[in-house]
N, C-alpha and C positions, 0 to 999 in steps of 0.2 A: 470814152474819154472823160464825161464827167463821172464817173466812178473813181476817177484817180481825185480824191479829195488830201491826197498829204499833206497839200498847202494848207486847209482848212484847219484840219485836225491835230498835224504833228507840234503846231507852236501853243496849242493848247492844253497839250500835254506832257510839254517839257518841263522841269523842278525851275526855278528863277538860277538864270546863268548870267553869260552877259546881254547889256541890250544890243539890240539891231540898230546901227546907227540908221536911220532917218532918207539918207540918200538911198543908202540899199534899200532899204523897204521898198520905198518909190520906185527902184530902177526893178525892180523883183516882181511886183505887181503891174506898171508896164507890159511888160516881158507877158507874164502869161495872161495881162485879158488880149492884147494881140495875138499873141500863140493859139491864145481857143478861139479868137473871133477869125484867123486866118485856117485854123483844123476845122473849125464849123463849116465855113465858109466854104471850103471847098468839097468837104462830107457831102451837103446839102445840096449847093450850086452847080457842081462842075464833075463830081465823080458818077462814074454810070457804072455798076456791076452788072451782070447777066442774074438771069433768076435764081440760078444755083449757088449763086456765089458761099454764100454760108458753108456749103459744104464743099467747095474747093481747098483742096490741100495746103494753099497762099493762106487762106483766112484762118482756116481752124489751125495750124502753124503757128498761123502770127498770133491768135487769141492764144491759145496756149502759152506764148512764149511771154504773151506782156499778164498773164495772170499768173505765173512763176515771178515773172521779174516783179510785181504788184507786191506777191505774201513775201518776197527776199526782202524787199525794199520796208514793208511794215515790221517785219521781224527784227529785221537790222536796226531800224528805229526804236522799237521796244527795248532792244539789248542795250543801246547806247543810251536811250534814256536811264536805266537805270544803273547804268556802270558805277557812279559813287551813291552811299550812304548822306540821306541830307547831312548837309555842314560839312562836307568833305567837298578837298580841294585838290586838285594835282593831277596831272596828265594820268590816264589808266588805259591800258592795252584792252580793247573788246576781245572779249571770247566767246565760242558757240555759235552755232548755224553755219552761215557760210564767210564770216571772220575766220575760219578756223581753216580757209583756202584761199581769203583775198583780202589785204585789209583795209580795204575801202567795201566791205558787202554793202551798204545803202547805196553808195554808187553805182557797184554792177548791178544792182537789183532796180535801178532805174532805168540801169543806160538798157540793160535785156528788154526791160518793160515796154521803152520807145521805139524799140526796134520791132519787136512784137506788133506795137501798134502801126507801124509803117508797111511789117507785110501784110498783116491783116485788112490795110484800107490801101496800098498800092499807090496810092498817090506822093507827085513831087515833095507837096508840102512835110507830109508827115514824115518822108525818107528827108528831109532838108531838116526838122528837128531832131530827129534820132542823132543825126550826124552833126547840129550842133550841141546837141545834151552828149554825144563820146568825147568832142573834143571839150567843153567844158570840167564836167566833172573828171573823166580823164586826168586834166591835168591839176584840181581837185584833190584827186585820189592820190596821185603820186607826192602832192603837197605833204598832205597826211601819213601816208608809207614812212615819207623821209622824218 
């Protein structure tokens, strides 16, 4: 869970675009130190695996599926970082990876990631973000399509 640093990293490495108005920041930073202090929380507190767990077909599944949705989710980010040439302006169609099957990939490369992470750790919690990170970016994603 803290290995997924996109939040950290990806606004650091974006070219100057528009700002983030101010409410969002706030309502966005809310959201996930709750999110990790409610994944934490429960990881820690309330979840009990058997000793094998790691090697149950649930986990290494779900680790598998949120380390796929992880490099979609970086790659698609890299691609859309550099879609214009500095001092270029104007809507530009992504191409390569997996835009070239869906055109929201940073989306699906998220939403597979959370889900990964929900079978991997089995818990309400984390099946309760997956399925609010579908239906957000989801509808996100279809923004974008249109």
């Amino acid at each position: 869970f803290l290995a997924h640093c996109r939040s950290l990293i990806f606004p650091l490495l974006i070219r100057q675009g528009k700002p983030t108005p101010f409410f969002t920041f706030v309502l966005a930073l809310l959201f996930c130190v709750y999110n990790g202090y409610l994944q934490g929380r429960s990881l820690s507190n309330y979840a009990e695996y058997p000793s094998g767990w790691l090697k149950n077909p649930c986990f290494t599944t779900g680790f598998i599926g949120w380390l796929v949705g992880m490099a979609i989710n970086i790659h698609s980010d890299h691609i859309l970082r550099n879609l214009r040439k500095p001092g270029e302006t104007g809507y530009k169609i992504p191409r390569g990876g997996m835009f070239e099957y869906v055109s929201g990939a940073n989306f699906f490369g998220e939403i597979l990631e959370w889900f990964g992470f929900a079978l991997a750790c089995c818990t309400i919690e984390s099946l309760a973000f997956a399925v609010c990170t579908l239906f957000i970016l989801s509808s996100r994603a279809k923004q974008h399509h249109q």
